[in-house]
C-alpha positions in Angstrom: -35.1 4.8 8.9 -31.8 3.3 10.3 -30.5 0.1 8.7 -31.1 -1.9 12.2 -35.2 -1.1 12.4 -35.1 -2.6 9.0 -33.4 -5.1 9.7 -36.4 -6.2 12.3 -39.2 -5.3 10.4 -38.7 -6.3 6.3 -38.7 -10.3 6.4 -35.7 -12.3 4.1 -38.2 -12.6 1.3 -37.6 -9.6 -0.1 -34.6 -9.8 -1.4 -36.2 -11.3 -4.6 -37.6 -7.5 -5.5 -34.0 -5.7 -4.8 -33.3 -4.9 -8.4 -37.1 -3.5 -8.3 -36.7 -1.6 -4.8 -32.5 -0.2 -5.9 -33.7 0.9 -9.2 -36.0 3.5 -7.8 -34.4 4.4 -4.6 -31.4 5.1 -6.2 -32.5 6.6 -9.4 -35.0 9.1 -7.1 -37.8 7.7 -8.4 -41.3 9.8 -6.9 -42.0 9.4 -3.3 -39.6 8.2 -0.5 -36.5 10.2 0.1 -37.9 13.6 0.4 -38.1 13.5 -3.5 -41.7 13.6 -3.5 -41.8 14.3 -7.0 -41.3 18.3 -6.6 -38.6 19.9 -8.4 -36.3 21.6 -6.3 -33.3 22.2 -8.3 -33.7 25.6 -7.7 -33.6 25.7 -4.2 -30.3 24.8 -2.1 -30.1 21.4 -0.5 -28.8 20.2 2.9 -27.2 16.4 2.2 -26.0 14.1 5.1 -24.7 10.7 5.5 -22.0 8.6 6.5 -18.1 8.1 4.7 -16.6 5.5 6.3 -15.1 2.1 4.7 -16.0 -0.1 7.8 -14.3 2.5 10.2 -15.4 6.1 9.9 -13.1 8.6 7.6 -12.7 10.7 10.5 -11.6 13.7 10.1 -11.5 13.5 6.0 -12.6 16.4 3.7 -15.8 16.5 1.9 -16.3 18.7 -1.7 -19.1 18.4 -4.3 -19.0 18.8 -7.4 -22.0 20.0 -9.7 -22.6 19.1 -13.1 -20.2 21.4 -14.5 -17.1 19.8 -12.7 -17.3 22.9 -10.5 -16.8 22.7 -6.4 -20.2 24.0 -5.2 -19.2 24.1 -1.1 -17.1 27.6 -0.8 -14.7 25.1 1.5 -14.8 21.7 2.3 -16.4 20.1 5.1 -14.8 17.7 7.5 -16.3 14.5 8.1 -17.0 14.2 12.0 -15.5 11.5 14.3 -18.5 8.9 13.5 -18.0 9.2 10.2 -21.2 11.4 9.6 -21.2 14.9 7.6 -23.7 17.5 6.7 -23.7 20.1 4.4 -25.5 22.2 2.2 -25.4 22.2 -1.9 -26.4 25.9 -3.2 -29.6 26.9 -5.0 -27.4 27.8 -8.1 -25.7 24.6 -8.5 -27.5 21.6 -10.8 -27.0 17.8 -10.5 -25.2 15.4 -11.3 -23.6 16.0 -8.3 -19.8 13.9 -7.6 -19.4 13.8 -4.0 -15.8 13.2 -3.1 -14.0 12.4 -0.1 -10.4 13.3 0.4 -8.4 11.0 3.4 -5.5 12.6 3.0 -3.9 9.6 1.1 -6.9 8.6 -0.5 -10.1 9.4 -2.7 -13.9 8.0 -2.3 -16.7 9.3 -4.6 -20.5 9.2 -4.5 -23.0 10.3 -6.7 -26.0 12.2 -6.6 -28.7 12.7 -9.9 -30.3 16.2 -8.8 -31.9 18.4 -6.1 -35.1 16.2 -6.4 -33.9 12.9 -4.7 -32.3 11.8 -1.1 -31.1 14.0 1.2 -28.7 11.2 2.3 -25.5 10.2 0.3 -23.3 7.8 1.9 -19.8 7.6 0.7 -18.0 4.6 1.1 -16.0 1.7 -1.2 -19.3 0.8 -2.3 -20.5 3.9 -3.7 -16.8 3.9 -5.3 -17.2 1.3 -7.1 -21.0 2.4 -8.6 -19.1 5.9 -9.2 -16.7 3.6 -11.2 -19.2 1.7 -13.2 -20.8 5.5 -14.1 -17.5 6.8 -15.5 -16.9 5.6 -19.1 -12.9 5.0 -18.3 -14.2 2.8 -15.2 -12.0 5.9 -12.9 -13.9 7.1 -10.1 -11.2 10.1 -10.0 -12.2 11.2 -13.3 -15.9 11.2 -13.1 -16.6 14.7 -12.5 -14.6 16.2 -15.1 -16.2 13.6 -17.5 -19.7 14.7 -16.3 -18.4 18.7 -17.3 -16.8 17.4 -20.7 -20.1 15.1 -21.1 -17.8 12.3 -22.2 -20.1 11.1 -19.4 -24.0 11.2 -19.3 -25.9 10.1 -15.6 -29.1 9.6 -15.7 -31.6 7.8 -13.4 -31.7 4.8 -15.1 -27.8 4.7 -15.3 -27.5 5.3 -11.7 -29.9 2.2 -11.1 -28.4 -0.7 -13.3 -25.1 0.0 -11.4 -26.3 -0.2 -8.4 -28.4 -3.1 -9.4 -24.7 -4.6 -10.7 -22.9 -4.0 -7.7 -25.4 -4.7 -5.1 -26.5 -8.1 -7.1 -22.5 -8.9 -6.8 -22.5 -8.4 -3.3 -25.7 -10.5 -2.9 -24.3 -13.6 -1.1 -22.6 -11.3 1.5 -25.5 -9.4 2.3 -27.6 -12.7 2.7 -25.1 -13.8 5.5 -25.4 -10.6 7.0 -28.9 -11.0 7.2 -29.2 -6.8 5.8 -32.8 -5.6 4.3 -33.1 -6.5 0.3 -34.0 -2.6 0.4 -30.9 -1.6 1.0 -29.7 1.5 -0.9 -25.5 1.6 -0.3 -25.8 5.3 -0.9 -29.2 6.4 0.9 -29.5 4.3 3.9 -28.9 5.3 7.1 -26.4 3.5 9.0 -24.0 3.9 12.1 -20.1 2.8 11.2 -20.0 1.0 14.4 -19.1 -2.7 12.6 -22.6 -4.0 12.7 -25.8 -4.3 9.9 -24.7 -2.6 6.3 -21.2 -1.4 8.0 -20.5 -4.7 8.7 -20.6 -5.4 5.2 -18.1 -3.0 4.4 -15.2 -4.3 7.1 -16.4 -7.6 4.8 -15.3 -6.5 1.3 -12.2 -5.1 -0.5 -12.9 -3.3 -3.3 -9.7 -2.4 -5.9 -9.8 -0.1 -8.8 -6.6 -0.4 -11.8 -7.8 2.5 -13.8 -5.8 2.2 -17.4 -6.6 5.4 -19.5 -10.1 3.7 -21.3 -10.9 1.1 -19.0 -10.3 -0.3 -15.4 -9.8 -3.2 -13.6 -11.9 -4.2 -10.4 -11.3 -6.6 -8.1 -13.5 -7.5 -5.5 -12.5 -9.3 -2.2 -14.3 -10.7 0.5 -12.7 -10.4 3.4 -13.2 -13.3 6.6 -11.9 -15.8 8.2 -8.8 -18.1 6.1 -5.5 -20.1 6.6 -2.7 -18.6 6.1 -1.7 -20.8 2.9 -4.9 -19.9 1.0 -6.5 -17.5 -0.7 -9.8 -15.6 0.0 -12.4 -15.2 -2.3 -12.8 -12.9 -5.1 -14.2 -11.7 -8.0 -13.0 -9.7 -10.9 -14.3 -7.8 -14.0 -14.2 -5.1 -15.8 -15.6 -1.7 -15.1 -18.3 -2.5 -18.0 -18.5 -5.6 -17.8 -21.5 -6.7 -15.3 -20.1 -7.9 -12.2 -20.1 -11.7 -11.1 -21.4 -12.3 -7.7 -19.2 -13.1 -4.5 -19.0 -17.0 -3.7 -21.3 -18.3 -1.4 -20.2 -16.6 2.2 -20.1 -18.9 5.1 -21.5 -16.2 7.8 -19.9 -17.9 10.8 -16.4 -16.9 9.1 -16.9 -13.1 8.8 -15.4 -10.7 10.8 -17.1 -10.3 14.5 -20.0 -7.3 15.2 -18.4 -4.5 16.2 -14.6 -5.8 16.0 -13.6 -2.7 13.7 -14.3 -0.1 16.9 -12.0 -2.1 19.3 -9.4 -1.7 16.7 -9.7 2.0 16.6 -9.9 1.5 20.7 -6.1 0.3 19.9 -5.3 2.4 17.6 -6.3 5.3 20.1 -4.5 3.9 23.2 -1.1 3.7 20.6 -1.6 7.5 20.0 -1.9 7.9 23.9 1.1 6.0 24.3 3.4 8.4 22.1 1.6 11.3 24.2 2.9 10.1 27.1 6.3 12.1 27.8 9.4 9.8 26.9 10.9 10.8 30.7 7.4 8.6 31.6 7.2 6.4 28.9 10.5 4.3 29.2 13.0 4.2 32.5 16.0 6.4 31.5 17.9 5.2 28.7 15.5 2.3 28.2 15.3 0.1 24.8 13.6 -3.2 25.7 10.0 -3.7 26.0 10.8 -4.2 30.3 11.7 -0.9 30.4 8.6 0.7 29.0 6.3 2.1 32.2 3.4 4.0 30.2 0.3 2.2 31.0 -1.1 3.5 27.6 1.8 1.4 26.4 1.4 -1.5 28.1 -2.7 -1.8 27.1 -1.8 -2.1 23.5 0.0 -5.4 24.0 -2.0 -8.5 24.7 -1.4 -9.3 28.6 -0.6 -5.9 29.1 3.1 -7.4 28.2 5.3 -5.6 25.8 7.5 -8.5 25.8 4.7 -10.9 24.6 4.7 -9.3 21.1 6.9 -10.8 18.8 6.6 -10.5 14.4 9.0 -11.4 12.0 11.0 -12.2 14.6 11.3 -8.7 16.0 10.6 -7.6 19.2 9.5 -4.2 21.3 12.7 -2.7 21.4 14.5 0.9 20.2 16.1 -0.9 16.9 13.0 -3.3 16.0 9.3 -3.0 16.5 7.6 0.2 17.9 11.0 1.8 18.3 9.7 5.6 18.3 8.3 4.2 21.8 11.9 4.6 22.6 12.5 8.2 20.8 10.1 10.0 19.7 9.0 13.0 21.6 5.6 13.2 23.0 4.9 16.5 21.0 6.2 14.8 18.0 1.9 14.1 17.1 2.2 10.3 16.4 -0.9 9.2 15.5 -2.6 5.6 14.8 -5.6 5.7 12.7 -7.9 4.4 9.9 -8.5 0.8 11.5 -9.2 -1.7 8.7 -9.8 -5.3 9.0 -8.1 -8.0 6.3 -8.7 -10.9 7.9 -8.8 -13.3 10.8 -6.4 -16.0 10.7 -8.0 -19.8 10.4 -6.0 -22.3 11.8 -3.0 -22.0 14.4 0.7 -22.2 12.8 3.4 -23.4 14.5 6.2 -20.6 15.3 3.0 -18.2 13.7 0.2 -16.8 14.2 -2.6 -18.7 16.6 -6.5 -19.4 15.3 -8.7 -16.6 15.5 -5.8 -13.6 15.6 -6.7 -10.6 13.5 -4.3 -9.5 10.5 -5.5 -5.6 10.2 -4.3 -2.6 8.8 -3.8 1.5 9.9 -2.7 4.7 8.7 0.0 6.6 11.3 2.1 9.9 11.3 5.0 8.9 12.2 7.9 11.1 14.0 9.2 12.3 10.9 5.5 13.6 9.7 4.8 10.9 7.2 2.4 9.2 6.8 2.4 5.3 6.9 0.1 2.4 5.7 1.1 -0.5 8.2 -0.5 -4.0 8.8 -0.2 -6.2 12.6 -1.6 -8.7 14.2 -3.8 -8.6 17.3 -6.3 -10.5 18.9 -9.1 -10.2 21.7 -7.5 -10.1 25.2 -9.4 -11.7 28.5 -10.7 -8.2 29.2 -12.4 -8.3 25.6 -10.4 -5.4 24.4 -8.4 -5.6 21.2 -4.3 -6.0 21.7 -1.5 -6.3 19.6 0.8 -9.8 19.4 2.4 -9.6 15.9 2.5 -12.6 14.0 4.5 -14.7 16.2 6.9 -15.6 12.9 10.5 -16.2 13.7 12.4 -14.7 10.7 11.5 -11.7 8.9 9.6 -12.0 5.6 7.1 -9.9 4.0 6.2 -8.2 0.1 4.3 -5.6 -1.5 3.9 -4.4 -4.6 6.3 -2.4 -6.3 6.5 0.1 -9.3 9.0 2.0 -10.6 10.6 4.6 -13.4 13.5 3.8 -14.2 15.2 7.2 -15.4 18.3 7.3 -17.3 19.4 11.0 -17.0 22.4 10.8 -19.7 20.4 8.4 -22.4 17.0 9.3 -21.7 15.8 6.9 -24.6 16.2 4.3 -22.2 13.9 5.4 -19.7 11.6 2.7 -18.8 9.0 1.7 -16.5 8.8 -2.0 -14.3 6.3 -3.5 -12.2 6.5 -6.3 -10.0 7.0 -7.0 -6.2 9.2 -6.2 -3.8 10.7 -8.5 -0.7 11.4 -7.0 3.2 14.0 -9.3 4.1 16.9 -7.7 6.3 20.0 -9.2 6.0 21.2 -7.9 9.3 18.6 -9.5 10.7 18.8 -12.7 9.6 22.5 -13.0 8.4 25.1 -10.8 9.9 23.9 -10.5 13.0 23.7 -14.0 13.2 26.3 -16.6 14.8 27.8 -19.3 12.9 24.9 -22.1 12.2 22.5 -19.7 12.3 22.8 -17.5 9.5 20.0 -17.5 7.0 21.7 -18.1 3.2 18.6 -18.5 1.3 15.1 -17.9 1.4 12.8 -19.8 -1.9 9.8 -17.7 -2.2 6.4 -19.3 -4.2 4.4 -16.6 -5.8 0.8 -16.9 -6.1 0.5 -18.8 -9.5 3.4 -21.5 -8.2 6.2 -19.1 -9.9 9.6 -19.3 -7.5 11.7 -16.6 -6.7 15.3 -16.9 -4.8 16.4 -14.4 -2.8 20.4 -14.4 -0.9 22.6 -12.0 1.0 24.9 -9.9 -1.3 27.8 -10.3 0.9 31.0 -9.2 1.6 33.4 -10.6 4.1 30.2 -11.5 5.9 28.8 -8.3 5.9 25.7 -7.1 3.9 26.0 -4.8 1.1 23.2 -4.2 1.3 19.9 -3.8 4.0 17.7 -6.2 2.6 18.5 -9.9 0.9 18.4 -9.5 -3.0 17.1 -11.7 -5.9 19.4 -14.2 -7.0 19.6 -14.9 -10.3 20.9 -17.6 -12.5 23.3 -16.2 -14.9 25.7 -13.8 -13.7 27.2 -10.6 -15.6 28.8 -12.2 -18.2 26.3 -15.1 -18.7 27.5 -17.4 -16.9 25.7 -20.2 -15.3 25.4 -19.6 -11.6 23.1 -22.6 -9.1 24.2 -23.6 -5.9 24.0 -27.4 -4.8 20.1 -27.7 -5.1 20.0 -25.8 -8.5 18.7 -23.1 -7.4 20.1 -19.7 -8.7 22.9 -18.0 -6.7 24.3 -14.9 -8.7 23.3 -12.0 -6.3 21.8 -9.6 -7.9 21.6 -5.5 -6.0 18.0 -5.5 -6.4 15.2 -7.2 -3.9 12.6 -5.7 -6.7 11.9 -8.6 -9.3 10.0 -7.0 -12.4 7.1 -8.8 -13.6 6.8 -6.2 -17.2 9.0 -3.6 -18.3 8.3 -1.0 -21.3 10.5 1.7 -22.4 9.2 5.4 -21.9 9.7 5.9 -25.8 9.8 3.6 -28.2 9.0 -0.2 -28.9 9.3 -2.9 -26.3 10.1 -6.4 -27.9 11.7 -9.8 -26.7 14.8 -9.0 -28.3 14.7 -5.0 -27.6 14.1 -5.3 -23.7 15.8 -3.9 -20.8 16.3 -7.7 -19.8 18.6 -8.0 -22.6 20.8 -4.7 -21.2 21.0 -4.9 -17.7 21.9 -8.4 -15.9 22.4 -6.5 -12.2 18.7 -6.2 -12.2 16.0 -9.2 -11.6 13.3 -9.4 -14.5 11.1 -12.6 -14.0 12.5 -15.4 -15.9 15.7 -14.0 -16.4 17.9 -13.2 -19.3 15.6 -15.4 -21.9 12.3 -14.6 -20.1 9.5 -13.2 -20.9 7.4 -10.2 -19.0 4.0 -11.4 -17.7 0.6 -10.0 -19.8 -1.8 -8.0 -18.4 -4.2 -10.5 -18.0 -1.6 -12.5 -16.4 -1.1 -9.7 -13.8 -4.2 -9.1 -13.3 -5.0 -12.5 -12.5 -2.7 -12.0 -9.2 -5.1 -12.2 -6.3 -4.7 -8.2 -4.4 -4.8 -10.8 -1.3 -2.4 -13.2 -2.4 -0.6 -15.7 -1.1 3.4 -15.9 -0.9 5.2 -18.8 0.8 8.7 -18.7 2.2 10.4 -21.2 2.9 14.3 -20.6 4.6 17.4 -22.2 4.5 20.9 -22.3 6.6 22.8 -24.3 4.1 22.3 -24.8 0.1 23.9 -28.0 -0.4 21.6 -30.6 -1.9 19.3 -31.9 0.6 19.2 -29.0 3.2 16.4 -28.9 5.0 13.5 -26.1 5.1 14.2 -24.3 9.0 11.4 -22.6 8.7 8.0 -22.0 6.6 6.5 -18.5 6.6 3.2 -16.9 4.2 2.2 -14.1 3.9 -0.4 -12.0 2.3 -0.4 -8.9 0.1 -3.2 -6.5 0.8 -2.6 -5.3 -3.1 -1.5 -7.0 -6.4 1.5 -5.6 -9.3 0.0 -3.0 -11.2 0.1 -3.4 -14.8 2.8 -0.9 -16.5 -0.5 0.6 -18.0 -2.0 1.4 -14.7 1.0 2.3 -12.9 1.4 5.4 -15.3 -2.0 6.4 -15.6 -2.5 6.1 -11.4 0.6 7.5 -10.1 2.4 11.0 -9.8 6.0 10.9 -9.4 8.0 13.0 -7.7 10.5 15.1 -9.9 14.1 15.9 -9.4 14.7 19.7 -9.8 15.8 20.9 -13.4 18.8 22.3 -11.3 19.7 19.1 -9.5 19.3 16.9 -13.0 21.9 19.8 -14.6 24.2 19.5 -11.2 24.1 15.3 -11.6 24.7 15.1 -15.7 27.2 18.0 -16.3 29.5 16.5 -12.9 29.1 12.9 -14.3 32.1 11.1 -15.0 31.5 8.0 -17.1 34.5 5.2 -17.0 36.2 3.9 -20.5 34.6 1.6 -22.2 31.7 1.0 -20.3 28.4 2.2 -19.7 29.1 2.8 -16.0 28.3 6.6 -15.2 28.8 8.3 -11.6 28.9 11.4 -10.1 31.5 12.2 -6.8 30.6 14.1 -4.0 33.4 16.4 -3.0 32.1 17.2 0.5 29.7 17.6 3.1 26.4 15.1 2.4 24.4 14.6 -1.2 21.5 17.1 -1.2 18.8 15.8 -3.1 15.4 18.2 -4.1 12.4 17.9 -5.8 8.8 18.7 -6.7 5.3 17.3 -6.9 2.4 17.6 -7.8 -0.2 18.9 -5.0 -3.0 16.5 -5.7 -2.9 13.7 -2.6 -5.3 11.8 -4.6 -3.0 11.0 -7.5 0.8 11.5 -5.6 1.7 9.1 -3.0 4.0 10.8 0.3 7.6 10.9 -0.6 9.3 9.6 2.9 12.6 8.3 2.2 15.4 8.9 -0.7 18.4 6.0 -1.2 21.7 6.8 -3.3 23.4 3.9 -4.5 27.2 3.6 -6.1 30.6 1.5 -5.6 32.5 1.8 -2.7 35.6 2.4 -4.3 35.2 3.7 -8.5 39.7 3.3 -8.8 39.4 -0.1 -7.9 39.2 -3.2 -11.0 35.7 -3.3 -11.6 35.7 -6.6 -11.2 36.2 -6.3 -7.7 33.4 -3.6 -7.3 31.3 -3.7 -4.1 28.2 -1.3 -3.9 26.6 0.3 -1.3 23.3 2.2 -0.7 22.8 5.2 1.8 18.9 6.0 3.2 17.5 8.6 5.0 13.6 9.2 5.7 11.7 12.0 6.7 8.5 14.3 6.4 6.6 13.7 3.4 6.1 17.6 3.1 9.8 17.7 2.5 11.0 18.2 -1.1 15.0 18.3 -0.2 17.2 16.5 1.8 20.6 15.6 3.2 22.1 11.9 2.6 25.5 11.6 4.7 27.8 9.2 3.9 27.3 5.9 5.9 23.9 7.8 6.9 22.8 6.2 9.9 25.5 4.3 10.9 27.2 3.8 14.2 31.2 4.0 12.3 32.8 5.7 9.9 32.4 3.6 6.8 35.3 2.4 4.7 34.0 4.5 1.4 33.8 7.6 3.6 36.1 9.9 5.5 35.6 11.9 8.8 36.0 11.8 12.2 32.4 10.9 13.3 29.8 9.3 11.3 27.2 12.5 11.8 30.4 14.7 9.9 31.2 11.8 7.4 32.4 12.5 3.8 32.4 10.4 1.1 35.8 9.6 -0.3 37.0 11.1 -3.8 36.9 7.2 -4.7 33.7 6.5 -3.8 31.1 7.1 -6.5 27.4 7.8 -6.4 25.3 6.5 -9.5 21.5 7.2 -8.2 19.5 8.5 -6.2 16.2 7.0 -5.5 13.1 9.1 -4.2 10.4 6.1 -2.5 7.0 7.1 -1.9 4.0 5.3 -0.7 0.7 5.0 -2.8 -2.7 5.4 -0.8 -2.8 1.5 -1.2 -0.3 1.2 0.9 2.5 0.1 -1.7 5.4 1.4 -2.6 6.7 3.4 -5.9 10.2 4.1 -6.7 11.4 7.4 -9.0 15.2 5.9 -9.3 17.1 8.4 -11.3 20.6 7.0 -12.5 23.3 8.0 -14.5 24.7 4.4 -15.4 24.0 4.2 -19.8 21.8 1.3 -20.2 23.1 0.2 -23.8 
């Protein structure tokens, strides 16, 4: 029976006997389903149903697993363009079955008790988070081989009370949606077209810390809000019974059927990169006038380009969209995975107008990674869905951020950080900039009213680095450092502030903290702070709220130019979660001998670095081949001082990127990489044949990857001696 006949023929009154109607239907209990009360655990078993988290997981794998953690399909099957699947479990294999469903960057389970039951297993964020509430560390990921060590025991009555949980959690969201009280999140039948029970799952973010025993769970619901509050949420633990969703205001959930005319968009961006670049842009072209495509032109509301403005970037070769402007059309740039956050409440001024959609996507960029983006778009005259970007003037933006610290010559120092990390290029809103209109500071409020300052680390005017750094109050040597409104002004070389450290090995205390060590990085609170408690992290909405506010003076007084906020479609992970979820990527044994036994460390200090004698610095490294658990490596950074021969109290540093495929495991950082001059640390003739000077140190290098959440992790392996 689909969802929508039932949506017409069982009246509201029945949602009073959901925990009776869940607990059989999802338990298999006689009748219904095709169970029928036969056993049929001997014969093989065709399943179907739908994965899809709002939008279908197109083109995702499916595997099952049987009781014994054992893959029962002989290969996976792929998960059609609707989002539907068939396929067919073997006579030999016995239940529990562990459906899993593999996006490439991501991993969704389902369950299933035996051969005796439903035919239809749906597999979406909602059967991930019952999967969670069956595994006894709360980690979906894990349940399978917790099932075949029997560290894990599902039974029918198990299966039923976490259904009951989670659907009874979600009860004020399905009443606004009007859905049947019979509805079974893994059995029903539904289309993933945005309407009935798939509407509920564009309505609902579901988030899942796992830390070793236990895991953390956050649910979000997902509608219309300002852009200076919060949504709604719950949060619990993975045994703990779920509390239920606020009361849901249905006329502020996300439209029927808006999650297709994103993928509409999505699909008319991937035609656009088809295009060939000789059609796609006049000749030489690298302003939004010069783009000709029509696919091109449809994504942008108007069917203008030049309309689309966020974070005060534009359609252009350097800014927004650039591969437009370069890539080559059998480069296979793809726009996919359409996901909805939320629709924006009330219209800001210099933002983003009532009614625009904040969404995100998954692309494959030119370079063969894959990306995690968010936009803004809203519903053109034509009724189609276009982009517009947030309409902010200056850039802004931050994620969360986690990263292992790895000291290669005093690996007793080794520690891991959490936190958050700020976008904020100072080209962009600094150097580039004419007199009056540089941006000198920006004062960011965290969710939770905590402030964080962040500057340019300047130069002579120039940036030393891309992005605008934490400023801090102290500087190296302890010394008190505010600017006119008493606001710190010391700038640090880090944009990443760290809400908890812990050392690899070893205790972590007040006293014994990497705090204490290193004053060129930014731990909340500074030199006499304290890290933030697990409970206080995980109190951090995954949606929260950040306001920036920006300056063009800091003498007492100076006015706020501008106030930006921004959302973050994921909280900090806790140091415990960040090493149980993620999978680093590895320097080689060869290229961690190359770095330590060519490191030269300078007297009387703990400053280590390694030269590069000539040609670029070749980085390689390894992984693990699980997606599920390894985020895509796409861009390395080494970082070091300009010039080592100089008084270090004079030292500038620099820092060299490069991205690329995140199939790669090596690759080649020039000196200057990227840039349009021969830099003053490097030597050469051109910048593409640049070397880096014999003065010119390098003191890490710094492999980024992004998690399936979209986040980014940091592997930052350096030679410096912390202590």
């Amino acid at each position: 029976m689909k969802l929508a006949m039932n949506l017409t023929t069982v009246s509201k009154h029945l949602y009073t006997l959901y925990p009776i109607v869940v607990l059989c239907s999802l338990a298999a209990c006689s009748g219904g389903g095709g169970g029928g009360g036969a056993n049929n655990d001997a014969l093989p078993l065709n399943v179907n149903g739908v994965a899809a988290s709002g939008a279908p997981l197109a083109n995702a794998t499916l595997q099952i697993y049987d009781k014994n953690g054992t893959a029962v399909l002989s290969s996976p099957v792929t998960v059609a363009a609707d989002g539907s699947y068939s396929a067919t479990i073997p006579a030999s294999s016995t239940g529990p079955f562990v459906f899993e469903v593999d996006t490439g960057s991501d991993k969704i389970y389902s369950v299933m008790l035996d051969k005796n039951g439903s035919s239809t297993v749906n597999i979406t964020p909602i059967s991930n988070l019952i999967a969670a509430k069956l595994s006894s560390t709360g980690n979906p990921l894990t349940l399978a081989s917790e099932i075949a060590a029997s560290s894990t025991s599902i039974t029918s009555a198990s299966i039923a009370s976490a259904g009951t949980a989670v659907m009874t959690a979600l009860q004020p969201l399905a009443t606004a949606l009007n859905l049947d009280a019979s509805t079974n999140p893994i059995t029903t039948s539904f289309l993933a077209n945005g309407s009935g029970f798939d509407r509920m799952l564009d309505s609902i973010d579901v988030k899942i810390e796992a830390k070793g025993s236990s895991s953390k769970i956050e649910l979000t619901l997902k509608q219309s809000v300002d852009e200076d509050s919060d949504l709604p949420k719950v949060t619990f633990a993975h045994n703990e019974t779920p509390p239920a969703l606020p009361a849901v205001d249905a006329s502020k959930l996300v439209d029927t059927g808006l999650t297709p005319k994103i993928k509409t968009l999505l699909d008319k961006l991937t035609a656009c990169y088809a295009d060939p670049l000789s059609s796609r842009i006049t000749s030489g072209g690298t302003a939004a006038a010069d783009i000709q495509s029509q696919n091109c032109k449809d994504a942008f509301i108007g069917g203008n380009p030049a309309a689309y403005k966020s974070n005060g970037m534009a359609i252009a070769k350097t800014q927004h969209f650039g591969g437009i402007f370069t890539a080559d059309s059998t480069a296979n740039v793809t726009f996919s995975d359409p996901k909805f956050f939320y629709t924006v409440g009330t219209t800001v001024a210099n933002g983003p107008t009532a009614g625009d959609v904040v969404f995100g996507y998954r692309w494959k960029d030119e370079y063969g990674n894959f990306q995690i983006e968010k936009n803004v778009g809203r519903i053109d005259s034509d009724g189609k869905f276009k982009l517009i970007g947030n309409q902010y003037r200056y850039d802004g933006g931050v994620g969360a951020y986690s990263q292992r610290r790895n000291y290669l010559n005093q690996p007793a120092s080794t520690f891991y950080s959490v936190g958050y990390s700020f976008n904020l290029s100072c080209y962009q809103l600094n150097q580039y900039q004419g007199a009056g209109n540089k941006i000198v500071k920006v004062k960011v409020t965290s969710p939770g009213n905590r402030t964080i300052t962040l500057i340019p680390n300047l130069s002579g005017g120039t940036c030393n680095y891309g992005y605008f750094v934490i400023a801090t109050p102290h500087d190296k040597d302890g010394n008190a450092t505010l600017d006119g409104m008493g606001d710190p002004s010391n700038a640090s070389g880090t944009g990443f502030v760290r809400l908890q450290s812990f050392y690899e090995t070893g205790e972590t205390t007040a006293t014994n903290h990497p705090r204490k060590l290193d004053r060129l990085l930014a731990f909340f609170g500074g030199y006499n702070g304290t890290d933030l408690t697990n409970s206080e992290i995980e109190a951090l909405p995954q949606f929260g709220t950040w306001k920036f506010e920006y300056y063009k003076a800091t003498a007492s007084g100076s006015p706020v130019v501008a106030t930006q906020h921004y959302k973050t479609t994921a909280r900090s992970l806790t140091v415990d979660g960040f090493k149980q979820v993620v999978k680093l990527p590895e320097l080689t044994t060869a290229k961690k001998t190359e770095l330590t036994t060519g490191t030269t460390c300078v007297a009387n200090s703990l400053y280590c670095y390694f030269t590069q004698a000539t040609g670029p610095f070749v980085a390689n490294w390894t992984k693990t081949s699980d997606p599920g658990l390894v985020p895509a490596t796409y861009m390395a950074r080494i970082y070091g001082v300009k010039d080592v021969s100089a008084n270090s109290v004079s030292w500038v540093g620099y820092e060299d990127s490069i991205k690329f495929g995140s199939s790669r495991n090596t690759t080649s950082i020039l000196c200057g990489q990227g840039e349009s001059s021969v830099l003053s640390y490097c030597s050469g003739a051109t910048p593409s044949a640049a070397n880096f000077r014999s003065t010119a140190s390098i003191d890490a290098i710094d492999l980024v990857s992004r998690a399936p959440d979209g986040t980014d992790v940091s592997h930052f392996n350096t030679l410096k001696k912390l202590q």
